[in-house]
C-alpha positions, 0 to 999 in steps of 0.5 A: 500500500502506497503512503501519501506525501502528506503523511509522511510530513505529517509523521514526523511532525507529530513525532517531534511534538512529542519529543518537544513536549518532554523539555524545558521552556524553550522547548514549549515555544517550540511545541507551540510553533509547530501547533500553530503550523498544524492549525495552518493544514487543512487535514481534510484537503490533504486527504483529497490532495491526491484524488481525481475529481468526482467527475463520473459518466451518466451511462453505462456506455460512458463506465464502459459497462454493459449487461450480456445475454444473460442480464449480467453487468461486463466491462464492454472491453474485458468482459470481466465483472465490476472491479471496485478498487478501479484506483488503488488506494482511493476508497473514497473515489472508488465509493463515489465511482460505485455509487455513481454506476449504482445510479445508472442501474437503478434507472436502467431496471426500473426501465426493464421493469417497464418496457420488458415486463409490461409494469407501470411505475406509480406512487399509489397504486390500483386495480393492476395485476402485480404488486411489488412490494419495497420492504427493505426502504423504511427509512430516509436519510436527511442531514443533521441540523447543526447545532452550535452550543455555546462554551461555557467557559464564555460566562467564566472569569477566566482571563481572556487570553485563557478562554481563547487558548481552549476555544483553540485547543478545542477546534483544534481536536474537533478537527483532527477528530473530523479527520480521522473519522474521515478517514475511517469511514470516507464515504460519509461526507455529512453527519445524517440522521435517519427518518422512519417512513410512517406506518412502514418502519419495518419490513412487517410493518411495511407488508401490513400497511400494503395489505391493509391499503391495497391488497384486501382492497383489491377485487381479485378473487385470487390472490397469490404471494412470492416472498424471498428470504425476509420476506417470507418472515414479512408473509408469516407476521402478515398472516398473524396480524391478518389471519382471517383476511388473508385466509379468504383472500390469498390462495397460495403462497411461493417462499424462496429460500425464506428466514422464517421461524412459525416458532419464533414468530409464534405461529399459531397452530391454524396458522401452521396448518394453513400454511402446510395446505398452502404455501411451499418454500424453495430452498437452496439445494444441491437436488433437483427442482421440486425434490423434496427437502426435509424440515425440522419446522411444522410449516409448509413443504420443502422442495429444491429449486435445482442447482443445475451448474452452467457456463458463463465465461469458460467457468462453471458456475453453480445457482446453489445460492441463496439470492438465485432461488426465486429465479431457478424456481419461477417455472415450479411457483408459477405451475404451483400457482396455476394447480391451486387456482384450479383447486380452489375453482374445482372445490379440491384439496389445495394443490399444494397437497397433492403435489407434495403427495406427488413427489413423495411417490416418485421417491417411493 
């Protein structure tokens, strides 16, 4: 790791003040001398002495960035994934590069959403056929005011010439502190406070309030949920909250490698055994998809959502991970979905049932 100039100026300074500190008088004119020429530097300028300006593309072309066949982001020349570190030892230019691209992805799939998957972007929605709900935005973040606090050694009867001494001292350690913080965490320019989104302050909350506003309100007769991970936690909450309502509403429930624990949560038992009639969880798996995959919870089936291995680049990669479930699985979900559907229309056991007796007898 290379070291700034500035640094190894401002070693050797700090070490000689502590040497200074040890001697007599003159050598506290001099410890003097050398705080009046720290209080001259500006730490925080240094720090960005060395740094290129922040000065990034507004597309994706201009990073010299693409997403492939397969929906992955390449660099355009290489082929090779997002690198981070793209200049050694500026984390805090490689931070701002990264948040800059992130930016320029947000938009881009919000376009996908709206040119390939036919869905509309609006802030209240109604009366459209999907939902996708945003558990994991609770909170926005806004600057914190700042608030001057008068010394109170202003009200004191020390001398004057004291008083000036410790405001100075005083910002002078509020500095080096800024400095260091600075530097530990660069990304962070200004001190922010976070603000709860009312009524949506959790991912539970936030289920709930989507029921309540626009689910149960809603005229459709069938009424099916995909939850992923700590979504699936969100469903069960919902389910406690709301049973009875989303009993008559919801016909069958997708999970996708979902974190939820009806012991924990404290699931009641004709919640529990809804759930075995009528959800089914896919779950990262080594076995093919809809092999079942043994629960020590009493909820709802388990079964595999396939992890067939493929090439991407001359490598092999495997999607037995945990973020790759739901999109292995949505042939699977969307089938389950269509077998419950015809179920609930033709007054049958839920499918949910018959499909889990269905793969224990192709094991049998």
């Amino acid at each position: 790791m290379s070291i700034s100039l500035s640094s190894l100026i401002l070693l050797p300074i700090w070490i000689n003040m502590a040497q200074i500190q040890q001697g007599g008088p003159d050598e506290k004119e001099k410890t003097t001398a050398l705080k009046d020429l720290l209080s001259r530097i500006d730490l925080d300028e240094l720090m960005k002495k060395d740094e290129p300006p922040l000065d990034f593309p507004d597309t994706l072309e201009g990073f010299e960035y693409a997403f492939n066949e397969k929906g992955q982001l390449r660099h355009i020349k290489t082929g090779e994934p997002f690198v981070f570190n793209y200049r050694e030892d500026l984390h805090r230019w490689n931070q701002k590069r990264y948040e800059a691209l992130g930016e320029i992805i947000t938009k881009y799939v919000y376009e996908l959403l709206e040119k390939d998957c036919n869905l509309k972007k609006i802030s209240i929605p109604e009366g459209y056929g999907v939902i996708v709900l945003n558990p994991n935005e609770n909170y926005i973040e806004v600057e914190k005011p700042k608030i001057h606090v008068q010394s109170s050694s202003d009200s004191s009867d020390e001398p004057a010439e004291k008083r000036e001494r410790k405001d100075k001292v005083s910002k002078e350690t509020k500095k080096r502190r800024d400095f260091y913080e600075k530097y530990r965490n660069p990304q962070r320019e200004k001190e922010v406070m976070q603000l709860f989104i009312r009524e949506n302050g959790s991912p539970e909350e936030h289920a709930i309030y989507v029921w309540d506003h626009f689910i149960a309100q809603a005229a459709a007769e069938n009424v099916f949920f995909v939850a992923h991970s700590y979504g699936g936690l969100a469903f069960v909450e919902l389910m406690i909250q709301r049973e009875a309502d989303v009993k008559n509403k919801v016909t069958a429930v997708a999970l996708t490698d979902s974190v939820h624990n009806v012991w924990h949560q404290e699931a009641g038992k004709t919640i529990r055994e809804w759930m075995r009639e009528n959800c089914c969880n896919w779950v990262s798996s080594s076995e093919p998809l809809d092999t079942s995959v043994e629960s020590m919870l009493p909820d709802c089936p388990r079964v595999s959502a396939d992890t067939d291995c493929f090439v991407i680049l001359k490598k092999i990669a495997c999607t037995d991970r945990h973020e790759l479930t739901s999109w292995k699985s949505f042939p699977s979900i969307f089938k389950f979905f269509t077998e419950a559907s015809e179920a609930k229309t033709s007054s049958l056991k839920p499918a949910v049932t018959r499909r889990s007796h269905r793969i224990k007898h192709e094991e049998l």
